[in-house]
C-alpha positions in Angstrom: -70.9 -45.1 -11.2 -69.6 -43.0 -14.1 -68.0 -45.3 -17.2 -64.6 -45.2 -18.4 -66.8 -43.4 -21.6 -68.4 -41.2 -19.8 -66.3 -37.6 -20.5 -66.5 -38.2 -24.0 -69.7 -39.1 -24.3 -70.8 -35.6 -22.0 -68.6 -33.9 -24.3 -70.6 -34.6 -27.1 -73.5 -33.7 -25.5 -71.8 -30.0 -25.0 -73.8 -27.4 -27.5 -71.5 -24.9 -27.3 -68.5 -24.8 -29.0 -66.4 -22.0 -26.8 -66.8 -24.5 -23.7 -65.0 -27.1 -25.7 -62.0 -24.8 -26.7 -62.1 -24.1 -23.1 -61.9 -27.3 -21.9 -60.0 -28.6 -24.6 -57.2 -25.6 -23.2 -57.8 -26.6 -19.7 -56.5 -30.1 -20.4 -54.0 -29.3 -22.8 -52.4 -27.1 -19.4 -53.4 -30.0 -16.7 -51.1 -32.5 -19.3 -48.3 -30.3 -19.0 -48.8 -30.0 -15.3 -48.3 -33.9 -15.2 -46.3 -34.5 -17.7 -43.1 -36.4 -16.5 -39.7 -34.5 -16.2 -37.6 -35.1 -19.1 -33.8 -35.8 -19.1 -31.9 -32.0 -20.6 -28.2 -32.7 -22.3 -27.4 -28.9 -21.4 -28.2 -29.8 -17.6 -31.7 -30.1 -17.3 -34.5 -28.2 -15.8 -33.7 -26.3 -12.0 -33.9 -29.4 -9.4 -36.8 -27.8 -7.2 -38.5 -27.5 -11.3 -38.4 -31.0 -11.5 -39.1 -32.8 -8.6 -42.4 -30.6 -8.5 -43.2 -31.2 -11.8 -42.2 -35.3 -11.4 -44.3 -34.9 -7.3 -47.4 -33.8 -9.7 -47.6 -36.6 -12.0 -47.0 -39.2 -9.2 -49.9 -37.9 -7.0 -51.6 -38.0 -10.9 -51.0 -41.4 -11.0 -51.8 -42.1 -7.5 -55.2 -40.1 -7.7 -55.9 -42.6 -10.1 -55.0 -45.6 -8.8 -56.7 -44.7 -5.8 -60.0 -45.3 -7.4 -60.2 -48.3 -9.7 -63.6 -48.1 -10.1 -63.2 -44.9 -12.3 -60.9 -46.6 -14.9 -62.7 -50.1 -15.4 -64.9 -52.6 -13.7 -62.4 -55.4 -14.8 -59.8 -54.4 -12.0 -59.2 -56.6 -9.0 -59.3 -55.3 -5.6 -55.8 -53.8 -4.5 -57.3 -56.0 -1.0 -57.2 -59.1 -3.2 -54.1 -58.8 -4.6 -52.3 -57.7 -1.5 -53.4 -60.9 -0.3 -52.1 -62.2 -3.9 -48.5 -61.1 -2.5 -48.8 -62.5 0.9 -48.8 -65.9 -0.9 -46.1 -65.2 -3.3 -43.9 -64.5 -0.2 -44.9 -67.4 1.8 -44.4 -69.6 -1.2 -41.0 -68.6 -2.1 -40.0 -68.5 1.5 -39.1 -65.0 1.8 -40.1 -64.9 5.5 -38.2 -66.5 8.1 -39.7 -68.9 10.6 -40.2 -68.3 14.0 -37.9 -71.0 15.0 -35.5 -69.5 12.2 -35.6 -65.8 13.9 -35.3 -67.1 17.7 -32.2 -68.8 16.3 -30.8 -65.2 14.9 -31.2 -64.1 18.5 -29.7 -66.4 20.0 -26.8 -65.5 18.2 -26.7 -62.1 18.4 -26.8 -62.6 22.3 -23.7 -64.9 22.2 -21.5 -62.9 20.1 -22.9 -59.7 22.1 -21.4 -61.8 25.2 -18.3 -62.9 23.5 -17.9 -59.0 23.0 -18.1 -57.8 26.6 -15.8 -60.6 27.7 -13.0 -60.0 24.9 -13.9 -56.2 25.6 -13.1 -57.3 29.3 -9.5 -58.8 27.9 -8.4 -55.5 26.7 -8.7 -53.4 29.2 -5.6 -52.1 31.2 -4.6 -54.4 34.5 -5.5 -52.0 37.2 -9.3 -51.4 35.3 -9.5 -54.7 35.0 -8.9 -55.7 38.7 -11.3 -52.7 39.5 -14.1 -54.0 37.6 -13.7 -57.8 39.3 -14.1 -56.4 42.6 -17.1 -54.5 41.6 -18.6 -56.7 39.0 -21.2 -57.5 41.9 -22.6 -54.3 41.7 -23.5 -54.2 37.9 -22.4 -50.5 38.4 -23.3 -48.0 35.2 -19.1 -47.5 34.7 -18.5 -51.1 34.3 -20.6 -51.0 31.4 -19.5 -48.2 29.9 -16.6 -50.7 29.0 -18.2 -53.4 26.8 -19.2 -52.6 23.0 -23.2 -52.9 21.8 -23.9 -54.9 19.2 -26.2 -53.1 17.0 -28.2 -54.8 13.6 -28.9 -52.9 10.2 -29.8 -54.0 7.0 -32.3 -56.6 5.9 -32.4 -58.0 9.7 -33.2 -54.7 10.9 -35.8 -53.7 8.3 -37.7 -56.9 8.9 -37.6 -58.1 5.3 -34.3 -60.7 5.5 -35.0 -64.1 3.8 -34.5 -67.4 6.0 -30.7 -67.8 4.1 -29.7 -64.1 4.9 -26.8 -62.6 6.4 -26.9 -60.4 9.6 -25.5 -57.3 9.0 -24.0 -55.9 12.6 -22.2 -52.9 14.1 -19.8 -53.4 17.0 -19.8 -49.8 18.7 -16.9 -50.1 20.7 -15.2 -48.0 23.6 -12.4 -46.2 23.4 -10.2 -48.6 25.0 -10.6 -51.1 21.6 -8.8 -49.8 18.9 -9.1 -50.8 14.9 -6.6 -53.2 15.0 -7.8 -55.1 18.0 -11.2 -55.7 16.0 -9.0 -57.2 13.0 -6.6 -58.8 15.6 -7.4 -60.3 19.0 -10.8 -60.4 18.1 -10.4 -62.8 14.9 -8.8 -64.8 17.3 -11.9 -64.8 20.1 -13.7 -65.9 17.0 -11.5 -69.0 15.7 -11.9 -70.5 19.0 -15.4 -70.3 18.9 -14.9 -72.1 16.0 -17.3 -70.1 13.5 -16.9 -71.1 9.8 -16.0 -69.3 6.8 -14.0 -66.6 8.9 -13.1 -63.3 6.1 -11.5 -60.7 7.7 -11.2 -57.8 5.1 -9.7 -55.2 6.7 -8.5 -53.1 3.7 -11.9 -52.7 2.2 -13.5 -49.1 1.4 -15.9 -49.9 4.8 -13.7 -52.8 6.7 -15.6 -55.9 7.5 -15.8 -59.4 9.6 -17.5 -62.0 7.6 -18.3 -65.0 9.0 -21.0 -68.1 10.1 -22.3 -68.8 13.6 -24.5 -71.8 14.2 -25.4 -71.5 10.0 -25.8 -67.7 10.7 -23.7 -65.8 7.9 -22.6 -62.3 9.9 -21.1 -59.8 8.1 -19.9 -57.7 11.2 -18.1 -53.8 10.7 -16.7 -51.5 14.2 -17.0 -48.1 15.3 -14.7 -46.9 18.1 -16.9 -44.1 20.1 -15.5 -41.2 22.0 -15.4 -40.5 26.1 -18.3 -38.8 25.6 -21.0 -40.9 24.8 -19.6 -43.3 27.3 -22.7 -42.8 29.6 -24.7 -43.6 26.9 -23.1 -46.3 25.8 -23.3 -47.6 29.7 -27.2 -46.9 29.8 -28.1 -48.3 26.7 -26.3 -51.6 28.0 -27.6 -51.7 31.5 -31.2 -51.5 30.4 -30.5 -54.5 28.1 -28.5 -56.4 30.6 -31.9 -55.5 33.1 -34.3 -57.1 30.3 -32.1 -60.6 30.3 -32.6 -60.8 33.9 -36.0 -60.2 33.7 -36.6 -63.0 30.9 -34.4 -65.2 33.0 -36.5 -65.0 36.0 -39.6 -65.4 34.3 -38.2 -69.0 33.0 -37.4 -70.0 36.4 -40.5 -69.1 37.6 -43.1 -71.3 35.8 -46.8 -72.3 36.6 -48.0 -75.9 37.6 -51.3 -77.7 37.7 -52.0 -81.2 39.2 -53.8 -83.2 36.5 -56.0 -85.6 38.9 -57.1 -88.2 35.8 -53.6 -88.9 35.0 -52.0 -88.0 38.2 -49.5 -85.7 36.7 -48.3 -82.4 37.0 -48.4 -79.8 34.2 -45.8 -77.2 33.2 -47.7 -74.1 31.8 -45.1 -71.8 29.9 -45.9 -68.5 29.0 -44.8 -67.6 25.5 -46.5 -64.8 24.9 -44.2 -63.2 28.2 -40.8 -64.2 26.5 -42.0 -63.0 23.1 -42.9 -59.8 24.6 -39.6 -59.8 26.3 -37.9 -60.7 23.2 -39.3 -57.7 21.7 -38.9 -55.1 24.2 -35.1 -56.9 23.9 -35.1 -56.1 20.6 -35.9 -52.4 20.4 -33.4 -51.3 22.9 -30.6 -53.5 21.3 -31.7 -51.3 18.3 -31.2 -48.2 20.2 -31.2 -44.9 17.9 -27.9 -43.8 17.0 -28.4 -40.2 17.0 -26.4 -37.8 15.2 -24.5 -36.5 17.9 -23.1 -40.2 18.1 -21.0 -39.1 15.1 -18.6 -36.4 17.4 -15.1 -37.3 17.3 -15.5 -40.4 14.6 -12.9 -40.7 11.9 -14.7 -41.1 8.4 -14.3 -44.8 8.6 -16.2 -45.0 11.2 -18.9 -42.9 9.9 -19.2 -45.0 7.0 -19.6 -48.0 9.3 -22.0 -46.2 11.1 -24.3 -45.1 8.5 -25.7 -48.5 8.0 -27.6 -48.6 11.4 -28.3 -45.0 10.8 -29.9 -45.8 7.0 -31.5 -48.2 8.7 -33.1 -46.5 11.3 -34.0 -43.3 9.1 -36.4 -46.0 6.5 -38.2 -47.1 9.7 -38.8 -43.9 11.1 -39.8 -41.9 7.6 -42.5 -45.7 7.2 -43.4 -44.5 10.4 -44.2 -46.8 13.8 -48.0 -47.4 12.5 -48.2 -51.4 12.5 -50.3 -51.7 9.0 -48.0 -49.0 6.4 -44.9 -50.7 8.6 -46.2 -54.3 7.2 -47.1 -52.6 4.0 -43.0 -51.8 3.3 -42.0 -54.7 4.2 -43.8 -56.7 2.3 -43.8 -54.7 -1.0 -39.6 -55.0 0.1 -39.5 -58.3 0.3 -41.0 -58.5 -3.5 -39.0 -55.6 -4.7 -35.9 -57.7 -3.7 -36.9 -61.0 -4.7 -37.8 -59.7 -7.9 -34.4 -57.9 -8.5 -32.3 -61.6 -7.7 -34.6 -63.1 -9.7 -33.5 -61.0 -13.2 -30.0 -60.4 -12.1 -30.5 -57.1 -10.8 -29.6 -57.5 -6.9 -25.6 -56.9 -6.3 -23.9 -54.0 -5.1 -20.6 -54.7 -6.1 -21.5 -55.6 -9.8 -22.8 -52.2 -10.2 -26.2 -52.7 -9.6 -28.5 -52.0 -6.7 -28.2 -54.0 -3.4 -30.1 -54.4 -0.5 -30.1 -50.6 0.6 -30.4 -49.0 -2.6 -34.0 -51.1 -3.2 -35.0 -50.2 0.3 -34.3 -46.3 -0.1 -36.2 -46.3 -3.2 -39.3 -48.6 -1.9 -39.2 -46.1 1.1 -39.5 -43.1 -1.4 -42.7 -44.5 -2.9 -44.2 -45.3 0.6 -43.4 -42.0 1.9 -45.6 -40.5 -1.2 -48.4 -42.8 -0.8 -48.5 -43.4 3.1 -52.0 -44.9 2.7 -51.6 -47.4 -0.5 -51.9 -51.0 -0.2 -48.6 -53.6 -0.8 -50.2 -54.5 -4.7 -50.6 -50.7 -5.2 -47.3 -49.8 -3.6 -45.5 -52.1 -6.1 -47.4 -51.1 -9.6 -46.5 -47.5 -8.4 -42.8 -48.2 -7.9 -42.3 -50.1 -11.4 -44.4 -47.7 -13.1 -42.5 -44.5 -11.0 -38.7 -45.8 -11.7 -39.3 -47.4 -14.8 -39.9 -43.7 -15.7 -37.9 -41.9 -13.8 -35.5 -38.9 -15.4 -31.7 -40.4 -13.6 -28.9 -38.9 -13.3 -32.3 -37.0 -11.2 -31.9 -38.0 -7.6 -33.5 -40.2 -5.7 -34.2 -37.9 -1.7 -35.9 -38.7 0.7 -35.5 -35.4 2.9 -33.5 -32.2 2.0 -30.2 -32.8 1.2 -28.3 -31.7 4.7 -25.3 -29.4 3.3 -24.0 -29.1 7.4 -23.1 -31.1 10.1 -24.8 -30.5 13.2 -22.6 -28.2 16.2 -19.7 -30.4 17.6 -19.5 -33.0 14.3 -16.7 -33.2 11.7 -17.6 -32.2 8.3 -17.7 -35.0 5.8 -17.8 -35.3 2.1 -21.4 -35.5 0.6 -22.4 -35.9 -2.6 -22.6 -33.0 -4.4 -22.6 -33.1 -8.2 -22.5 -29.4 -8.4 -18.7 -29.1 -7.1 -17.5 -32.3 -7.5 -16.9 -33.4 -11.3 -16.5 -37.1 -9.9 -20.3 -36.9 -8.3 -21.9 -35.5 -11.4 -21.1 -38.4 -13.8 -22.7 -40.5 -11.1 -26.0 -41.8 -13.2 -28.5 -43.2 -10.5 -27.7 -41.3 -7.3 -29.7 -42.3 -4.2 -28.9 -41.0 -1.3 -30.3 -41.5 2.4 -29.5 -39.2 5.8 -26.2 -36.7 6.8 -23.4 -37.3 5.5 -25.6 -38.3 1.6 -23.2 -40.1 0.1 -24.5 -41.7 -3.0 -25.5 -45.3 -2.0 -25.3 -46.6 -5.7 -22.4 -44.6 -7.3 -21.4 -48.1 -8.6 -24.0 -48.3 -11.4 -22.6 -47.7 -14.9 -24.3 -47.2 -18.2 -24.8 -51.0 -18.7 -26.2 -51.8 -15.8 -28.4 -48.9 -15.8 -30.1 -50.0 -18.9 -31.0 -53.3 -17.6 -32.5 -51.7 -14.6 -34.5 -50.1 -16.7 -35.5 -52.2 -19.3 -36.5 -54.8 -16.6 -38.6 -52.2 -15.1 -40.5 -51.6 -18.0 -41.3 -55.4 -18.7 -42.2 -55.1 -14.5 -44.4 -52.2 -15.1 -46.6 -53.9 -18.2 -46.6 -57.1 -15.8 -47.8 -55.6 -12.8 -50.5 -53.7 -14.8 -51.5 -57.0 -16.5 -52.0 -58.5 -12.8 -54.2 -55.7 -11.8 -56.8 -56.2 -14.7 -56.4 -60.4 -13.6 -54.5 -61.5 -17.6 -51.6 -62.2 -15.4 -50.5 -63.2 -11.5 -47.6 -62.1 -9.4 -46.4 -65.4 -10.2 -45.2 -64.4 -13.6 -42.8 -61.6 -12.2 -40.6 -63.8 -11.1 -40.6 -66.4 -13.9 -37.4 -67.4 -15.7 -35.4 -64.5 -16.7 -35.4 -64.3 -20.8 -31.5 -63.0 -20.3 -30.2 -66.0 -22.1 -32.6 -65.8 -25.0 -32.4 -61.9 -25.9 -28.9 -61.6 -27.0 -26.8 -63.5 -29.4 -23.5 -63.3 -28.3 -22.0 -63.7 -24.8 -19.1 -63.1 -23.1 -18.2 -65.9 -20.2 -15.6 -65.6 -17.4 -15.0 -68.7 -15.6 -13.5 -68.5 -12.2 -11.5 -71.5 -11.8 -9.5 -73.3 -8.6 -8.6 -76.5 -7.5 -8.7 -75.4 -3.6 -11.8 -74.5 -2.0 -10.5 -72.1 0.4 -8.7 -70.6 -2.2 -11.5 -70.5 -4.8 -13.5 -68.6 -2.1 -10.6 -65.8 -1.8 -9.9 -65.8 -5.5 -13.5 -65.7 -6.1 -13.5 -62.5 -3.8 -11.6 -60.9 -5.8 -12.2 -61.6 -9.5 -16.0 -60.7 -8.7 -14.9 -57.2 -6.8 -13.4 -55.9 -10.4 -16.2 -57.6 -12.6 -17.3 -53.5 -12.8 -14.3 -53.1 -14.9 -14.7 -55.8 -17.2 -18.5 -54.5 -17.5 -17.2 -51.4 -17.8 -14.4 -51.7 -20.9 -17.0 -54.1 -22.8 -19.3 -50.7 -23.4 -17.9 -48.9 -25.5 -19.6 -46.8 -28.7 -16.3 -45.9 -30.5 -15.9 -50.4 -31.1 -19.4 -50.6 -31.6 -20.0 -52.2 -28.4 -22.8 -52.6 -26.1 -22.7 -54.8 -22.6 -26.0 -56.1 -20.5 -24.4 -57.7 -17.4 -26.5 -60.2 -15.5 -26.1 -60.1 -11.8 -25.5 -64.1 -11.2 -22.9 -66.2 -10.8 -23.6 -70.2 -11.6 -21.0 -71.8 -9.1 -20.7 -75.0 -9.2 -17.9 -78.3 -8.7 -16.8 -80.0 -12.1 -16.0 -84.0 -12.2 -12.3 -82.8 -11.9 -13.1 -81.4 -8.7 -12.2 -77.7 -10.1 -14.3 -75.2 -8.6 -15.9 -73.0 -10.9 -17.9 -70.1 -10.9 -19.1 -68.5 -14.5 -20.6 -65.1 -15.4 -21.9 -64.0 -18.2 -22.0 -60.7 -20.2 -24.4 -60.4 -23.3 -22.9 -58.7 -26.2 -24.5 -55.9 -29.1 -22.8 -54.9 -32.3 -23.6 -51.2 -34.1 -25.3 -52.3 -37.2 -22.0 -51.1 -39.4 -19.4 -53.4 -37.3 -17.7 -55.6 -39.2 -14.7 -56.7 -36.5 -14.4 -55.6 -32.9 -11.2 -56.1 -31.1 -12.3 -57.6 -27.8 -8.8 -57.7 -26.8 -8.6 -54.0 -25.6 -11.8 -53.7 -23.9 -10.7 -56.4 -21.6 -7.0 -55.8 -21.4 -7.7 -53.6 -18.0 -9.5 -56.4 -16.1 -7.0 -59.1 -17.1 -3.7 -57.2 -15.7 -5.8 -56.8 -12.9 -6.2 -59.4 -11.4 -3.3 -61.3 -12.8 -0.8 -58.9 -11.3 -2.8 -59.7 -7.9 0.0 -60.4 -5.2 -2.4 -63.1 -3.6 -2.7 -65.6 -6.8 -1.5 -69.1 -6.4 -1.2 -71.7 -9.2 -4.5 -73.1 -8.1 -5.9 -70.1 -9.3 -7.3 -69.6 -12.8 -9.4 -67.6 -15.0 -11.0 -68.0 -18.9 -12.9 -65.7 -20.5 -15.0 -67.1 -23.9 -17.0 -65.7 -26.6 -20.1 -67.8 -26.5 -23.0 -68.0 -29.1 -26.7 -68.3 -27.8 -27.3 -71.8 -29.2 -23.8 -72.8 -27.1 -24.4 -71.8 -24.3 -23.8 -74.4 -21.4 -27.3 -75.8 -20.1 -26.9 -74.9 -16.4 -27.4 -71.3 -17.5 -31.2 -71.8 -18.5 -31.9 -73.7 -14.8 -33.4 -76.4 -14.2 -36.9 -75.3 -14.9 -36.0 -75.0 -18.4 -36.8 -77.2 -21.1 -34.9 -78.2 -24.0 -37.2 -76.4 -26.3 -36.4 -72.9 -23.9 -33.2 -73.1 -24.9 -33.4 -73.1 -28.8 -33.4 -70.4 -31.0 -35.6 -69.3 -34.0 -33.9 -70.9 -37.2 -34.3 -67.9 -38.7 -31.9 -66.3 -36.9 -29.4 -68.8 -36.6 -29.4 -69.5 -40.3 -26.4 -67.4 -41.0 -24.4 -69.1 -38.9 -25.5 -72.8 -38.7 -22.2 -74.3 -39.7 -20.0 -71.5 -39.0 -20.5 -70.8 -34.8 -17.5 -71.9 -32.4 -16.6 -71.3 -29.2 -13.5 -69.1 -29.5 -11.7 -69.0 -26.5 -10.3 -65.4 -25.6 -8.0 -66.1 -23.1 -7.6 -69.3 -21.0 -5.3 -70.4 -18.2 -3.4 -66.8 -17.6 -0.1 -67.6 -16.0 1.0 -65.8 -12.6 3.5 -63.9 -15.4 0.6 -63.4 -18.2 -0.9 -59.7 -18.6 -1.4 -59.8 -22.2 -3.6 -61.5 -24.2 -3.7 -62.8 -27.8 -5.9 -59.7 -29.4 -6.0 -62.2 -32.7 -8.3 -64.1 -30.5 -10.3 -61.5 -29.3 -11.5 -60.5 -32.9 -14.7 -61.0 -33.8 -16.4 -60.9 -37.2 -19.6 -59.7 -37.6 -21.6 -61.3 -40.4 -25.2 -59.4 -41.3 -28.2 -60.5 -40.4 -30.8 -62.0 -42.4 -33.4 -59.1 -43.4 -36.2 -61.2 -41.1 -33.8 -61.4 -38.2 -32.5 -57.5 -38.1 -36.1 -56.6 -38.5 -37.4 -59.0 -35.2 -39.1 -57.6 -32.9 -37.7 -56.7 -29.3 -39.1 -57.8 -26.2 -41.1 -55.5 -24.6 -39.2 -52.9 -22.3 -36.1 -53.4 -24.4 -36.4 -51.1 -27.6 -37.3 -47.9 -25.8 -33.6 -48.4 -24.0 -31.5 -49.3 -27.1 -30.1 -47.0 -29.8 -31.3 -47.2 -32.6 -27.4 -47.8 -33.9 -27.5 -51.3 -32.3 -29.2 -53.8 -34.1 -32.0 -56.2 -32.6 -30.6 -58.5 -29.8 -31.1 -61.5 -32.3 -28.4 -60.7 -35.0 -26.2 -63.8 -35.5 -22.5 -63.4 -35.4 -19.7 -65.1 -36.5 -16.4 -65.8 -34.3 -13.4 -65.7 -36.1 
């Protein structure tokens, strides 16, 4: 086995010197080859340029990774520490029980039963009668008039956690309209007496939440076309024909007369209703091809999408059981990872559930054959790098419908000015919308600085000095800044804390959003959490928390401004009652409340270095900027939004950053340490 010394130590041996320009040449041109893609203000290299240049050094990387053996004897066994991550999941009980997924089911099979009977309900009188006196038959056209009940998401990948939602399609016929879903429907629902109903019928992709048996369901419809009725009828009448099967294999069960203890035995065979259950499954998850989108209106084909994401990730993983297990489980840590350090919300401007799955998809699809442990060091160490606004594909981009379907809008940042200021575009199957035109400039840089810190973890694991374990260790969010912005979401009324909650969080982006801004000197790192909780006045509250940077020549910034837009925002909401309230405070580190460390930190986590608190020892308040906004506040006091920024000792400016955080930052803002005082 060749050493990691080896090259240079042949080289040496090398008499001539015309070899060693050669060679020296020939790696000077293979480095160039693999170097990574780098981001061009004037618009960057042709896209075709880059992605070969960026498919190069990945395959580099993976060559490499591919054979440990080469680099040092001190590496573990990708084997052994797949089996590392099997553990990890099992211990923070990111896989559901079998008890906990025959549960799902049953669900889905009721509310897939509720549908056909409400379906039932809204069919014209004569239809109705028609379909009573032929109900007998189970013919092919009575089915063509109940809706399928189709699953995407994390219950469709495989990878949902034991306290996730179900996210479902109902793909309805034409006789259910829109309106009936958000009408009559709600109704079928209340007297099933699910909890947490939230119809939001207004929203960009319209949406049913609600709980079933402690099932959350977040449930969208599409209303198909008389054409695909016979499909719509087939696909239900081979589902209906595997109940009845499963059904009469539970009648029929096996006995045996025990003669020592004069009994008779009831032999059950699970493996049959497993099987069943399967073969249940996959047809409930019938392909929705893209001929299914004829004749939808582009509500629809948003709602649609979902199961069509869905069911493009599976099929580009491909149906082989091991590289199928291998996604899921490199998933599973992927998104565990990301709610651990604040990075896992969609409507924050970060990445949800979708966005992660597209981009662990990306990395499997380039390195069909890795293992789990080498799946995830190659997607920190890929993204942690990777050149955005560069886009994330995992197939050509289609430009065209296929004959007989609408054209819709697709992302296209070469026409449309609003697509090319998109900064982390990730886009899945026809129409590519961009699944994560949300993210903003601060939340981008915290993606990326906590991929960096991932990508020198990850690597530590591989050569043993660390364990998987320490990925998902207490974020150091509340020790890396020293100043913080915190919005409290107040209410007296739990139903309406839930609804004003709803809101306020929906238009967080725009707080995040004004709080960045260079011309004040400002920089914002959001953390993806919300710390809900009940106080002894039985207010419940909900806080978030923004971390604040200064330029290194600020001496005041007006915060007033920057968060003017949110506040008229949601206090000019239509829907606010006088149980609902909102504060927003400038918080120093050493103040900030304890139930932002958790409970697995100890009193010593939560204290700063002296030496950079010094400067502001007897100085640091809590300044609120605006508390208690009246129905008929929009302003707020901008004398209480100023801050003055006091120097930092020559010790604390010059601390260093945490690793993965100072190859992010401008060199105008000052180290996350610098003390400040509030005015």
């Amino acid at each position: 086995m060749m050493s990691a010394k080896a090259p240079s130590g042949d080289a040496a041996q090398k008499p001539h010197g015309s070899q060693n320009v050669h060679n020296r040449g020939r790696n000077r041109r293979n480095n160039n080859n693999a170097r990574p893609h780098q981001q061009n203000k004037s618009g960057g290299q042709h896209p075709n340029h880059q992605r070969k240049n960026y498919k190069a050094n990945n395959n580099r990387h993976s060559n490499r990774n591919n054979k440990p053996q080469l680099r040092s004897r001190n590496q573990i066994s990708h084997a052994v520490l797949s089996n590392s991550l099997v553990e990890v999941s099992t211990s923070r009980q990111l896989i559901e029980s079998s008890d906990g997924i025959q549960n799902r089911r049953r669900v889905m099979n009721r509310l897939d039963s509720m549908l056909c009977n409400w379906s039932d309900s809204l069919l014209p009188a004569a239809s109705y009668a028609d379909m009573l006196t032929t109900s007998s038959k189970k013919s092919t056209t009575n089915k063509s008039n109940h809706p399928s009940l189709l699953s995407f998401g994390s219950y469709r990948l495989g990878v949902h956690t034991p306290d996730a939602d179900v996210d479902c399609l109902v793909l309805a016929p034409p006789h259910i309209q829109r309106h009936d879903f958000f009408d009559s429907w709600i109704t079928v629902l209340k007297n099933a007496e699910v909890s947490d109903l939230h119809p939001v019928a207004t929203a960009y992709t319209p949406v049913v939440k609600f709980s079933m048996d402690g099932i959350k369901i977040d449930m969208v419809f599409a209303r198909i076309n008389h054409v695909q009725l016979n499909w719509l009828a087939e696909h239900k009448l081979r589902l209906e024909q595997v109940k009845e099967e499963k059904k009469m294999k539970e009648n029929s069960v096996e006995t045996e007369f025990d003669q020592t203890s004069s009994t008779v035995i009831v032999h059950h065979n699970n493996e049959v209703d497993d099987e069943l259950d399967e073969i249940a499954d996959k047809i409930a998850e019938v392909v929705v091809s893209d001929q299914m989108l004829i004749g939808l209106d582009e509500t629809s084909v948003r709602c649609v999408n979902g199961v069509r994401v869905s069911q493009y990730l599976l099929a580009i993983v491909g149906t082989n059981p091991t590289r199928l297990e291998n996604f899921r489980l490199t998933l599973r840590i992927v998104k565990e990872w990301a709610r651990v350090h604040g990075l896992y919300s969609n409507v924050l401007g970060f990445l949800g559930g979708v966005n992660w799955a597209i981009l662990v998809c990306w990395v499997c699809k380039e390195n069909p054959n890795a293992k789990p442990s080498m799946l995830l060091n190659l997607f920190f160490r890929t993204f942690a790098n990777w050149s955005w606004p560069h886009p994330v594909l995992l197939a050509k981009q289609q430009l065209h419908p296929i004959k007989g379907v609408s054209s819709h809008p697709i992302w296209d940042p070469v026409n449309n000015f609003r697509d090319a200021k998109h900064l982390m575009p990730i886009t899945p199957c026809y129409p590519s919308m961009n699944s994560s035109y949300n993210v903003g400039e601060p939340q981008l840089r915290r993606i990326q600085d906590e991929l960096r810190r991932a990508t020198k973890i990850s690597h530590d694991v591989c050569f043993g000095r660390k364990t998987w374990a320490d990925l998902f260790k207490g974020n150091d969010f509340f020790r890396q800044h020293a100043n913080y912005l915190q919005v409290d979401i107040i209410s007296t009324q739990e139903d309406d804390f839930r609804e004003w909650f709803g809101l306020c969080e929906a238009r967080m982006r725009i707080l995040i959003a004004g709080l960045e801004n260079p011309s004040f000197g400002t920089q914002a790192y959001p953390l993806a959490k919300f710390f809900t909780r009940k106080e002894e006045d039985g207010k419940h509250v909900s806080s978030f928390f923004v971390a604040l940077r200064f330029a290194e020549d600020t001496e005041k910034v007006d915060l007033g401004p920057l968060i003017m837009d949110y506040l008229q925002i949601v206090n000019s909401w239509d829907g606010r009652k006088e149980t609902m309230d909102l504060a927003i405070n400038i918080v120093s580190q050493k103040n900030l409340p304890s139930f932002a460390f958790g409970v697995e930190c100890s009193e010593k986590e939560n204290e700063v270095d002296d030496d950079s608190t010094s400067s502001e020892t007897s100085t640091n308040t809590n300044e609120e900027v605006a508390s208690g906004l009246d129905d008929d506040t929009s302003n707020v006091d901008a004398s209480k939004a100023t801050k003055t920024v006091q120097k930092s000792p020559p010790r604390s400016a010059k601390k260093k950053l945490e690793p993965g955080h100072d190859s992010g930052t401008p060199s105008m803002f000052i180290s996350p340490l610098k003390r400040a005082k509030i005015s």
